[in-house]
Structures are given as C-alpha cells and as structure tokens.
N, C-alpha and C positions, 0 to 999 in steps of 0.2 A: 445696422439692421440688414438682416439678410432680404436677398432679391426672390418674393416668390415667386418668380417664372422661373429662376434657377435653380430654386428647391424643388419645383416642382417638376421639370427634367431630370435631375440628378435621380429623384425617387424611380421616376420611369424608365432610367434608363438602369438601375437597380436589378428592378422586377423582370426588366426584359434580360440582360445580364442573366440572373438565377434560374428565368426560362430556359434559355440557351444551353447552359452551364451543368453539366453532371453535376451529384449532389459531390463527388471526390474531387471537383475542382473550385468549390466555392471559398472562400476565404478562411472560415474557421472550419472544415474536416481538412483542408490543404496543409492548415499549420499545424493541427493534429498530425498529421502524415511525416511532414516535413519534421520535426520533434521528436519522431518514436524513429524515425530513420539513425536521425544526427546522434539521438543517444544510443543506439545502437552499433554503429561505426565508434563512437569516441570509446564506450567499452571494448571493442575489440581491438582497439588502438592500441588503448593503455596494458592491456592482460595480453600482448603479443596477437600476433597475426592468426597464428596459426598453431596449437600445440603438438601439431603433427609435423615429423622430419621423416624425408624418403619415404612417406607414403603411409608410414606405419607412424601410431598413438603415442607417444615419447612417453606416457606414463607404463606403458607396457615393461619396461623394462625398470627392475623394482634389484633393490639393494638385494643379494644374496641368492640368488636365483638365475641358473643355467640362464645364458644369453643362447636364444632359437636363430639367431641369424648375426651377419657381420655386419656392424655400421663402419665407414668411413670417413674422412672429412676429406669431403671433396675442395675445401679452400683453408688457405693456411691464412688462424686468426691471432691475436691476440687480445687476450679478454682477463680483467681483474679477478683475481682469486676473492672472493667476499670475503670468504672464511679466515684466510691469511690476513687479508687486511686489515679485518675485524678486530683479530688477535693482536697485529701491533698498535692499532687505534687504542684498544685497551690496555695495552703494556703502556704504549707510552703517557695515558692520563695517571696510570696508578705512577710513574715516577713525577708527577710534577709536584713542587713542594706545595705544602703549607704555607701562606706567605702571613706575615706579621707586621703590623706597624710599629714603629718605636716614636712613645710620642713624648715631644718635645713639651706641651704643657705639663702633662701627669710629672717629668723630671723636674719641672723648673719649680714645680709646688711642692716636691720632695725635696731639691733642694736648700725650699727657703725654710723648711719646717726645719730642718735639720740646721740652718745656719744660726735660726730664730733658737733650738736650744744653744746653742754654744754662748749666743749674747747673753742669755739668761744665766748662765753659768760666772760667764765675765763681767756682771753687771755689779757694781758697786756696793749693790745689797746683799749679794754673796758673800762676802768677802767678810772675812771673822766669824762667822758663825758655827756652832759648834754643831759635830755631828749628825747629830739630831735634828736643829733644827736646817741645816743643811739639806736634811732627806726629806724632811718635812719638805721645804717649798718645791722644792724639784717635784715629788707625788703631786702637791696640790696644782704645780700647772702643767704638769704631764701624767694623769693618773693612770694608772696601770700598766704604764710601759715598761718601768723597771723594778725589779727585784730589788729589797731592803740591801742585801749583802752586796749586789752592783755596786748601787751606789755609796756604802760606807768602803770599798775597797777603792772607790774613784775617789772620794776623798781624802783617800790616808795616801794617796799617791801623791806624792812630792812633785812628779814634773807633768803638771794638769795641761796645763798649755800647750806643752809639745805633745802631751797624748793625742789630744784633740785635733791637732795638726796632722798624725798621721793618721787618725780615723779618718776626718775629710779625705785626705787624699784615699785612703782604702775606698771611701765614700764614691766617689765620684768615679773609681776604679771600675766597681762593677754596678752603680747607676748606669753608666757608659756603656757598658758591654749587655744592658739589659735583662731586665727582670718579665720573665714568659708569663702571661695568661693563658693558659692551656686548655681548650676544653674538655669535657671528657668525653663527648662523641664528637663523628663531623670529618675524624683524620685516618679511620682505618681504611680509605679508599685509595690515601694520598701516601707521598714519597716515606717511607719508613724510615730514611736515613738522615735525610735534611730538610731544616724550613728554607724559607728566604726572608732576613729581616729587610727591609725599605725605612730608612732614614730620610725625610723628605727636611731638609733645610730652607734657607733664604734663598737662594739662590740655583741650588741644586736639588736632587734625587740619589742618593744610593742605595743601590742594592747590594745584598751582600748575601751567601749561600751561608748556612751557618750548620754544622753535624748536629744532628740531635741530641746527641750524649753532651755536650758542649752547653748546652741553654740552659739558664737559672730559672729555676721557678720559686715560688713561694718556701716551699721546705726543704731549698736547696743555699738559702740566703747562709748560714753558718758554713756552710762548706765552703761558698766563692771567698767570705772573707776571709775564712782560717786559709785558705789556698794563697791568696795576698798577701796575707800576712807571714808566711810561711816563703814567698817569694823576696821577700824585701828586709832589712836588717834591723828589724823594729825591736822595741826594749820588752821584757816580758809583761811590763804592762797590759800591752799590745793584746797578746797572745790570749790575755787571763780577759780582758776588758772589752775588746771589740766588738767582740760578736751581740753582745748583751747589748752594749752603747747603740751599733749604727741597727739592730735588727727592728725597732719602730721606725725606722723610717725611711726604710729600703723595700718598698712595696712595688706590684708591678706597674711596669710602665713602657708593657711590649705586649700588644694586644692583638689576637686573630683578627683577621677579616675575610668576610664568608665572599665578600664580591670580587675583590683581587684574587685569591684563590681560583674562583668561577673563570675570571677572566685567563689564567695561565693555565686551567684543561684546557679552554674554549683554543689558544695558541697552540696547545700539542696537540690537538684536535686537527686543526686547519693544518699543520705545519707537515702532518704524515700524508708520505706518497704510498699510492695503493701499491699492491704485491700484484704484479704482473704475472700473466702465465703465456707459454704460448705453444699453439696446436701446429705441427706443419703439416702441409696439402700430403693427403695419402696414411696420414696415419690413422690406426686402425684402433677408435674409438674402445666398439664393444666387438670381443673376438666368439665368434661361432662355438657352442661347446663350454664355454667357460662360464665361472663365476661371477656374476657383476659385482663392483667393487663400489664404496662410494665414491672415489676418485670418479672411477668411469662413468658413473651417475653427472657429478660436478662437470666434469667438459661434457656429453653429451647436454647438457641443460647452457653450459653457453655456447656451445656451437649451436644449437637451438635459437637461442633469446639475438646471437651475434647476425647471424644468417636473416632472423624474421625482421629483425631490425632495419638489415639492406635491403630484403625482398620487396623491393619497389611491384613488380608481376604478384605479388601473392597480396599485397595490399588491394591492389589494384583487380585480384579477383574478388576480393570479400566486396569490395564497393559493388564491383555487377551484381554478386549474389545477391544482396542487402536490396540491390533496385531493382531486382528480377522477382524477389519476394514480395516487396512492397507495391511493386505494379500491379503483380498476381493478387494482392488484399484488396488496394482500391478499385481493380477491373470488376472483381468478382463480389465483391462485398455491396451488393444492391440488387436490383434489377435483376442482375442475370442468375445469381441464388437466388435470395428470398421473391422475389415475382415484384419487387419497390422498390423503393430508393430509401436509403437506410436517411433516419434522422441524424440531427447532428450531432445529439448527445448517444445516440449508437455509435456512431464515429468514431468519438474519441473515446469509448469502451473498447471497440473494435483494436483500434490505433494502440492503446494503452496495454491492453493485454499483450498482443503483439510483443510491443518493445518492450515490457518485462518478461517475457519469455525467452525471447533471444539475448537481451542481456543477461538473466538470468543464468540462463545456460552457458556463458560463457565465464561468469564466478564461479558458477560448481564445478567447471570443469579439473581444476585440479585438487578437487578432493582424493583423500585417499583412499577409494572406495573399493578393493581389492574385489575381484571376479567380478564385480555389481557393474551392472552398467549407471554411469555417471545420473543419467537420467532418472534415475531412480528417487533422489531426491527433488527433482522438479515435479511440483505437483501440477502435469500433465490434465490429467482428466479435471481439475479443478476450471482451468482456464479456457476447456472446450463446455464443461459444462454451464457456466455462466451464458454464453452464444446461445447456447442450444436454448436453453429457456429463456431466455431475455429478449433474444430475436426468431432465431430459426434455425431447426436441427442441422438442414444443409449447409449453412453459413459455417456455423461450429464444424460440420463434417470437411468443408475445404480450409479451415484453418486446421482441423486438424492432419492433415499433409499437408500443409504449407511451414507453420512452422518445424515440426520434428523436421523436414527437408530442408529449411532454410539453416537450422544448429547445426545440421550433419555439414553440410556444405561450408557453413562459416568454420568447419573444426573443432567445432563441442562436442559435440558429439563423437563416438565410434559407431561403427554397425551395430553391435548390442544395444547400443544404448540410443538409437535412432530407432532400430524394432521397435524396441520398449514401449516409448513416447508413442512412436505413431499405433500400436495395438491399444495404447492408454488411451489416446486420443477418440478414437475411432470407436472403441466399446463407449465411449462415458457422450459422444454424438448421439449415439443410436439407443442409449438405454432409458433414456428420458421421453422419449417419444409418449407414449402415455401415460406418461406419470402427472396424476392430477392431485394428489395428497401429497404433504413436506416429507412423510414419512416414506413416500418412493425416494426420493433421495437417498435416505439411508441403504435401500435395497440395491439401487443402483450404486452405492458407495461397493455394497458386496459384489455386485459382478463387476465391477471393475478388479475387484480386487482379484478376482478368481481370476480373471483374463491375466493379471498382473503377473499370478503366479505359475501358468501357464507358459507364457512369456518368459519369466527368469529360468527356469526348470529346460528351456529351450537353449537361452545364452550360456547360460552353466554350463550344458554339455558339449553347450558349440565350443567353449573357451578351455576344456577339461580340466573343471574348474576341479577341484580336490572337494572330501567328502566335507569335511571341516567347516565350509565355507558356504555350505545350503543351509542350513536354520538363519544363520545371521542374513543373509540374503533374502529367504525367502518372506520372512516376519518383512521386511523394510517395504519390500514388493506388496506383501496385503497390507500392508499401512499404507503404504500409497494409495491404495482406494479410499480403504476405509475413512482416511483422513481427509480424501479429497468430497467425500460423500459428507463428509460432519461441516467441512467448512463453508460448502455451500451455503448449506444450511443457517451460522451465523451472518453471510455477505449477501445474500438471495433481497430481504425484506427493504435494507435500505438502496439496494442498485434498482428494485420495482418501483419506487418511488421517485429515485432521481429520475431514471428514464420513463418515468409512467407508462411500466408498458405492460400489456396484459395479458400476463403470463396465466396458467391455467390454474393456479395459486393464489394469484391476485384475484382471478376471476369467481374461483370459488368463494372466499370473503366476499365478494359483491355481491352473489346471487344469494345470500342469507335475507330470509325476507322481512327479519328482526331488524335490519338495519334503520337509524331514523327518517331516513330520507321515505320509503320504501311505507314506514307506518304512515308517516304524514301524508302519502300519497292515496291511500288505503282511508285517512280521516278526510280528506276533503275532496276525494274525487272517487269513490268505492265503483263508481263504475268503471272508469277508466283503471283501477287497478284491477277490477277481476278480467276484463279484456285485454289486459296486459299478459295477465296469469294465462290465461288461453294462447295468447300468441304465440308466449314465453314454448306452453309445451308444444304444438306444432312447428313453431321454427326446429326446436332443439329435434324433434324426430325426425322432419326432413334433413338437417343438415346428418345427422348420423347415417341417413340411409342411401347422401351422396359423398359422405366420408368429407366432410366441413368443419369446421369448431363448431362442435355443437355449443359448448359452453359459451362462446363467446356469443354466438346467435340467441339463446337463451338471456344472457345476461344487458344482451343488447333489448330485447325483447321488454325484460323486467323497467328499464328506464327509458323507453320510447318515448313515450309520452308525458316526462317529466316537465314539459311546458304547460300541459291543460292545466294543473294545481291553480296558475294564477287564474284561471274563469275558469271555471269547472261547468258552473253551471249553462255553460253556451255549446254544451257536446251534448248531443242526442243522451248518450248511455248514462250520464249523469242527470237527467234530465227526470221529473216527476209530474208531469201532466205538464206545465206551462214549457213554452218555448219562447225564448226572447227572441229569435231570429221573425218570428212572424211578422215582427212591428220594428224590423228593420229594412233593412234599403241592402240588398244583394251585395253588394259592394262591399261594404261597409263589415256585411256578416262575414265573407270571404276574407276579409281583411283579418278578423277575431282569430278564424280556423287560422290561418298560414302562418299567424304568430305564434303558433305553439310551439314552430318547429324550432325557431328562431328563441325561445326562453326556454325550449330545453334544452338546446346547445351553450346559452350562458350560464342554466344553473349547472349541468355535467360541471364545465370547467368548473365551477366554483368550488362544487365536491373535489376537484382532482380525477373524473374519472379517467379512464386509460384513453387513447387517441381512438384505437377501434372502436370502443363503446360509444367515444362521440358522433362519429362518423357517421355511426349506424342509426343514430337520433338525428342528426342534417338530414339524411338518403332515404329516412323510412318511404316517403312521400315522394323522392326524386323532383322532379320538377312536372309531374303531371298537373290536369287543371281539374280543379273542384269543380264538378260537371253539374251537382245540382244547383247552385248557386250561380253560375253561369248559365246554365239554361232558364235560370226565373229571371237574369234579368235580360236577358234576349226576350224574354216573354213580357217581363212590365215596361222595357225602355224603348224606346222610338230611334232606332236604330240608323236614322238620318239627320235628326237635327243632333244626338246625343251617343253616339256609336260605341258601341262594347268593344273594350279590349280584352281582347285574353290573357295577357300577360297579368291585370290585376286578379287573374282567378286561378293564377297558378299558384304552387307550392314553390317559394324560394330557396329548394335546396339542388342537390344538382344526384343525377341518376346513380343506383349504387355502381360501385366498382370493386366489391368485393362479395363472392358467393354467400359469405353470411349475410350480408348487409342486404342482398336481394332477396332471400329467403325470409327473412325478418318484414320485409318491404310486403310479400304476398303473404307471407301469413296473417300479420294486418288487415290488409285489403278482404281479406278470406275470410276472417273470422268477425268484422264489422256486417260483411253483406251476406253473410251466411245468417245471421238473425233474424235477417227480414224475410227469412222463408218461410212458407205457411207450412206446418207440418213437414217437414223434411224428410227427405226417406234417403238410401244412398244412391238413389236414380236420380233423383234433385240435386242432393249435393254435390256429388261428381260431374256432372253436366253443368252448375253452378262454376264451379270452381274450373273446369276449362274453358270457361267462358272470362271468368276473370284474367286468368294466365293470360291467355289470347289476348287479353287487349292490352296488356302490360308490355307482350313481344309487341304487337301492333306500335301502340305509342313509341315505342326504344327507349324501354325504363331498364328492360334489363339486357341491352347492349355493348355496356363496361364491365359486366359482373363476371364472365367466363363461365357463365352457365349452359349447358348443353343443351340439347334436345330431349339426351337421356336425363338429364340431370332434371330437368323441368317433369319429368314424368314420372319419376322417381320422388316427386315434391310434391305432385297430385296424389300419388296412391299415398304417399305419406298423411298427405290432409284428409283424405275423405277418414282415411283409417281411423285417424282421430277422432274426428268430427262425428264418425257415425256412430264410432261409440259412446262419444257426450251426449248426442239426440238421439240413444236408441229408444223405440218403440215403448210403450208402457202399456201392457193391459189395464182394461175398464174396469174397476171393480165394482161391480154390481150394488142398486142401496137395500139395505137389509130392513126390514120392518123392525120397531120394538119389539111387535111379541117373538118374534125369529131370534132375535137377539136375545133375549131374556130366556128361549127355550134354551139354544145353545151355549148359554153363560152359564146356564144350571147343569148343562150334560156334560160342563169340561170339572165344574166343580165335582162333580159326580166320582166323574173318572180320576180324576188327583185323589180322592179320600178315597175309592178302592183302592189304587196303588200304593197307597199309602199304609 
C-alpha cells in the first residue's frame, strides 16, 4: 500500500517541476524532441552524409553531358566495383549444377520387382507349359508390361537362364549409373552442362559431377541398354530381347532436389570475392571540357560514398546542424511566436512534422529530377500550412526558414532547391491568414502554386536549364501547390480534433446556431440565449475593430453561459414575475450564480469544445465578486457575531488573459447592465458603459488580457455603436379614432379601384 504523505509529495513536487519547467523541457514534448532528432540523424546516416563532394551537388554531373569543371581525388582509395561483382556473383550461380539424389530405396524396390519376375519365370509351375499358356500367366501377373511377340520369342529361346543372367547384370548396369527425373522447369538458371548426382550410403556421401548428355532418363532407358549390350559379348538374344524384358522395370531412381541445389548457389554466392577497383591520390576523376562517362560517374559515386564514410568532420557537422535546428524549434516554437506555451499534442505535431521533412528530404534527394530542383517534390507548403492553421501563422512562418535551412545545410537540398522550399514555405505561412471557409484552402493551394511557378521559371534560368525541360518542370511546380492545397484539405478535419484546436474552420461549425447544444439552450433558458446572441454580436465587432479573432470572441460569446441550462430559472433574464432568490439567504444565491461558471466549463469539455472556447467560459466573470448579493448580505448579516467573506461572493474563475476572452468578459457585463436602463439614449449608454470599463480596469479584470488604452476605446465606440442601434428611438404613433379609421380605410379603397 502506498505511503500517502509520499504520494502526496511526489504530486507537489510534480506540479512544481511543470511550474518551473518550459513546456520543451517537460518529459513527453522532450521525447518528442528527442525522437524527431534521432530519426533524423539515423536517416542521414544510413543515405550518406553528405551528397555533395568539393562543394558542388554530385548529381550535377549526369551521364553524357560536357563536365563544367575538373574533379579530383584528393586521396588514393580502394572501393568494390558493384557492377563487376554483380556480374561474377551471377556468372558464378548460373554455373552451379543441378544437384540430384540417387535413392537407395526406389533401387532396392526395383530391384526386387525385377528379381521377383525372374523367380516367377523359374518357378516349378512354369516349367512344361505350352506357349500360350506360358504368355498367359506371365500377362496375368505382370499385365501390360510385355508385348505378346516379347514374350513368345523369350520362350522359344533355348538359353532362358543365361538370358536372364545377362539382363540382370545389364540390369544393375544402368540401375547403378541412375535413372534422372528431370523436371521440366527450375534448371534454365542453373549449370547447362552438368548436374551433381549424391550417393548417400551407410557409412558415407558421394558426390559425383555427372555431363548432362551422360544422364538416363525415362525415354532414354533403350538406349543405355542397347549401349550395354553393345558393350559386352552378349548372344543375340540379348540384343533382340533386353530392351523389352528390363524396360518395366527400370524406372527412375535419381530425383532433383530443390534444397540441395538452394544450398550450392547459396556456396557460390558466399564463396565470390568482390572485383576491387582502385583510384590513386591526384587522378583526375571528371576532366574540364569533356564528356561524362559512366565509368566516371561509377568512381566519382565511390569516392563520394568512400570519403563520407571516413568524414568523421562532416558527420560531426550534420549532428551541430540537426542540434542547431532543433534548438531553434524548441526556443521558438511557444511563448516567444505564438504569445503561449504550445500544448503537448502541438508538440509533437510540431516535432513530427519537422522530422518528416528533414528525413524526407533526405530520400528524395537522389531522385533524378533533371534541372527541377529536388524539392520540388516535397510537399513544402503542405507541412507549413498545417502550423499555420492548427496553431499560428508565425510559428508555420519560422519553420518555414528553419527547415528548407536545415535540408540545405544537412546536404539535401542545393540552392535551387532550398529557394524553392523556402518561397513554398513562406507564401503557403502567409496565405492563410484569413481564410475562414475550407474552400480558401483551395485558393491558397493556387497562389502557392503561382509563387511555385515563379520560383521554377527563376531556377531554370539560373541553371540554363534548356527549352525542353520547362513544361515538365513547371506542371510539377503548380502541382506542388495545388496538391499541397487539396491535401490539406483531406488531414485538416481529423488533426482539429486530435488537437482540439480552434481553428477558424472549426470555429465556424461552432457558431452554426442549428447546432443541438445551441437549441436546447434556446429551449430551457431563451433568455439567456438571446443575451448570448447580443453578446455574441458586440464582442464579434469590437474584437474586428481592435483586429482580435472575432470569431473566436463570437463563438465564445455563443456558449458563455452554457452552465445556466441546469437552473435556468434563478437568472434575472429567464426569470417571469417570481424570483426564487428573494426567499433565499445571500450566500446560498451567490452560491447558484458562481456555479454556472464552473457547469459550463464541465459541459464545453463534454462537447469537446476547442481550449480557447473553454477558457473564454471559466474568465467570462474572471474572479470579480457578485456585488449585489454581497451587498444584501452585509445589509441582512450582523457583521460581528457572523462576518461576510468575500471570497464566498466571488466568481471562481481566474481573470481573462487573452483579448478575446476580455472582450467577451465586457460585453457580458455591457449588455446585462445596459437593460436596466430607463430609456436609453447614446448619452446614457456610452457614459453607462465607461463606467463599467472603469471598474473592470479598477478591480484588474483585465490586467492579463494585453488590452490597451486604445484598444478599450475602440471597445467602447464598438459597443455604444451597437447598442444604439438595438435601442434606437421609436416614434409615438398616435391613436386614431374609428371613424378616422374607417374614413381613411374607404379613401385607400378608393384610390386602388381608380388605379385600377
């Protein structure tokens, strides 16, 4: 059982820790950090250090095209030819044989089949029988193996016994020397000339190399024997009878094997040494003036790969790079961009994007993307524009110079192709700025794309790139927008969610006032909805006309007050002649109000709304104190035996710190105490409402918000603006008598049937 005074240290010391602690040093954005580094180092590891030698792009120099300058090697290497070694790796698999088994059972059941005729032949029951029935029992206990005339010539043969004796011995001739099962695919990769039969005995293993013109197979069986028999001084018995006699039962009994085989490439495989090449110090790679060659290609590409391999100093600069990058993300990616401290699932969006783009850029770099700069296919303005709407234009705007800077420095990049990225990067920051429909995405996909092409039409000329080579270039370049503008578009919906963050996308969904939340708030509390709706439109015009999210002020505005729903009826504006507060105890009423704030922060979460929307519903109220409720019970309590605190008549939430959230805060306050004005004119109102501001700066409600002096005045003309034209003036209309009425009901009839 755990020690609760040690759990409850450990939590404190936690909290104070995460105090303390930038949000880039806490444990999970760290190992995010730490993650997008490590795989970014290990891909530049694995794909060489550096694909630049002596300064210049090693892809620069291309099979059949004038070399612009002289390479060197400045150290004398030795490096495996691929290509050569390739070639004998493959020569030498195609000569390894076929190997074949010779098996010992399939012979020994051939064999006995063949010994088992001979007894049958010599068996006592044989013996006198005429012709006929002669051929008869031979068919019924070997049927179909011999032809009628076989065996009536094997019977008229006088020296049966000795036949027999040199069939066996023919027999066992070429049993011996093996009968091939051959397949008919499986061997055109293998040795053309020879197998290997393996005799595997008692005791021992032979192998034997065997010519392929050499091996019996099935429809070669008459040939070995006539060959035997042709070899030896047999009667012509022999010559007429063998083939027929031993050919049932001389089947094969030498079989492929796919694993053995396997296993003797896998030997010529291992067994080849590479084809060496070697470069000595001072010789003169690629010559000035001439033709690249592929040869010159081949050593330029291992003195490349030999060199990045030893360059301990170039290793050792991509590490600084990679930590100089990675500093520059975690310094800047908070507080000192966006005006916060990024959450932790921005983090490791932040982190992740990062390390796929630098990794990234380091696999495409050896594409073969002729005049194009490499970048070209990195979707660039894709990965700055997620930042920009997910968090903050600026944040997107310093990654986009941080990475295209960090590819070029690690060597992915060239100049071209570092332009590129950083003009993609930098237009696709900036073009989102007020885009509040999905379909500005699309738009901004096309000026990315135009910047794109602007961009290429620049590198082109800088690289004298030939005529040939702009259509296919520049189509790649507006697809690069347009694609990065489409794809948003499918990743946008679910990264709003994972990060619940409230984008101006998100937020427009929110402020649809069809929503359910939105109606039910409208069915059980219609006052506090249409006071909402008032709020909604004076936040939304002051923050436009101190350049604020107005939408987010709005949308904050729309769900302020999503706690009154559970008592509706204990707020003035929902209120119809009775008031329960009156036959309550101060306290207790206070108690009702300051709970609203606090059940509409639990139901927000339960919707999922975005963190700013919530915020904005804790801070509506900041921590001021409910002054009428406090003042009644300074008025009914006996302030000596029973002493009022203020802390039970404050609002439990804590002051805004963000200019919407305070603007939303005084439109509130503005538009509840602007009702109780008797007749309002805009000489009351505006005098009303500096009076509210002023006590708002007074208490220091809005001392975290970063609201100006200009900016609070600029909130004032905003509100009266409003305000005066919801309560403008209305003329009296006078009451008309019946008969007046009825004169002029008949003199309008009048006049319609003349025009008529």
């Amino acid at each position: 059982m755990k020690n609760p005074v040690i759990a409850m240290i450990r939590e404190q010391w936690e909290t104070l820790i995460n105090k303390m602690l930038p949000l880039s040093l806490r444990k999970g954005p760290a190992l995010a950090w730490a993650g997008a580094f490590l795989l970014c180092l290990v891909v530049i590891l694995l794909n060489g250090s550096s694909n630049r030698i002596f300064g210049r792009n090693i892809d620069e120099f291309e099979v059949g095209k004038v070399a612009d300058r002289d390479v060197i090697a400045e150290y004398a290497i030795s490096y495996v030819d691929e290509q050569a070694t390739r070639l004998r790796r493959e020569t030498q698999e195609r000569l390894a044989p076929a190997v074949f088994n010779y098996s010992q059972r399939t012979s020994e059941e051939l064999r006995n089949k063949w010994n088992h005729f001979i007894a049958f032949i010599e068996s006592p029951v044989m013996e006198g029988r005429s012709m006929q029935a002669f051929t008869l029992a031979l068919q019924s206990e070997f049927p179909g193996d011999f032809p009628d005339e076989v065996l009536h010539l094997f019977y008229e043969s006088e020296e049966r016994s000795d036949l027999l004796k040199d069939c066996t011995t023919i027999f066992d001739a070429v049993l011996l020397s093996g009968i091939y099962s051959v397949p008919h695919t499986g061997l055109e990769q293998l040795n053309p000339d020879a197998v290997e039969l393996i005799r595997q005995g008692s005791t021992r293993i032979e192998q034997e190399r065997v010519p392929f013109w050499n091996i019996v197979t099935r429809d070669k069986i008459a040939e070995a024997v006539e060959a035997h028999v042709d070899a030896g001084s047999y009667s012509p018995w022999i010559t007429m009878l063998a083939p027929e006699l031993l050919k049932p039962f001389l089947l094969d009994n030498v079989f492929y094997s796919p694993e053995d085989t396997a296993r003797r490439i896998i030997e010529a495989r291992t067994a080849i040494e590479p084809v060496m090449r070697n470069i000595e110090q001072g010789k003169r790679i690629i010559r000035k003036g001439f033709v690249i060659t592929e040869s010159d290609v081949e050593e330029l590409k291992a003195l490349r790969m030999t060199l990045t391999g030893n360059d301990l100093p170039m290793i050792f600069a991509n590490l600084l790079f990679l930590l100089m990058l990675y500093g520059l993300l975690m310094f800047f990616s908070g507080s000192k961009i966006v005006g916060r401290k990024l959450t932790d699932r921005e983090t490791y969006l932040v982190s992740a994007l990062s390390a796929l783009y630098i990794a990234g850029s380091v696999l495409v770099r050896s594409l073969p993307v002729d005049y194009m700069p490499a970048s070209v296919v990195v979707p660039t303005a894709l990965v700055m524009m997620l930042p920009a709407i997910l968090i903050h234009p600026r944040l997107a705007l310093m990654m986009a110079m941080a990475l295209p800077l960090g590819a070029f420095l690690t060597g992915s990049y060239s100049t071209p192709s570092f332009v590129f990225a950083l003009v993609s990067g930098v237009v696709a920051a900036y073009s989102l700025q007020s885009a509040e429909k999905r379909m500005d995405l699309v738009k901004a996909g096309l000026v990315i794309a135009l910047a794109n092409l602007v961009t290429m039409i620049a590198a082109l000329l800088w690289q004298h790139a030939t005529a040939g080579t702009y259509p296919q270039s520049l189509f790649w370049a507006a697809f690069n927008g347009v694609a990065s503008g489409m794809l948003v578009l499918g990743v946008l919906s679910p990264l709003e969610h994972a990060l619940n963050a409230a984008t101006s996308f998100r937020l427009m969904e929110l402020s649809d006032l069809n929503a359910p939340i939105l109606k039910r708030l409208f069915t059980t509390a219609p006052g506090t909805y249409s006071h909402s709706m008032m709020v909604a439109n004076l936040a939304e015009a002051a923050c436009q006309d101190i350049g604020a999210n107005s939408i987010l002020a709005r949308v904050g505005a729309y769900y302020h007050d999503l706690g009154k729903m559970e008592n509706p009826g204990y707020f003035v504006e929902n209120q119809n002649g009775f008031n329960p507060h009156d036959e309550m105890a101060p306290r207790l009423s206070a108690t009702v109000i300051r709970s609203h704030v606090k059940l509409g922060v639990e139901k927000a979460r339960q919707l999922g709304l975005p963190r700013e929307v919530i915020e904005i519903i804790g801070e509506h109220h900041g921590n001021s104190v409910i002054t009428w409720f406090y003042s009644k019970a300074l008025k009914q309590e006996d302030s000596k035996r029973n002493p009022v605190n203020m802390e039970d008549y404050c609002y439990p939430g804590n002051p805004p710190h963000s200019r919407e959230s305070a603007v939303v805060m005084l439109a509130d306050v503005t538009e509840a105490a602007v009702r109780s004005l008797n007749k309002p004119n805009a000489v009351k109102i505006e005098k009303f409402i500096q009076e509210l501001i002023g006590q708002k700066v007074e208490h220091g409600q809005l001392a975290r918000s970063e609201l100006t002096f200009r900016d609070l005045e600029k909130i004032e003309n905003a509100f009266v603006r409003v305000l005066v034209a919801y309560y403008h003036s209305r003329i009296e209309y006078p009451k008309i008598d019946s008969q007046t009425e009825s004169n002029d009901t008949s003199a309008n009839d009048n006049a319609k049937a003349g025009k008529e």
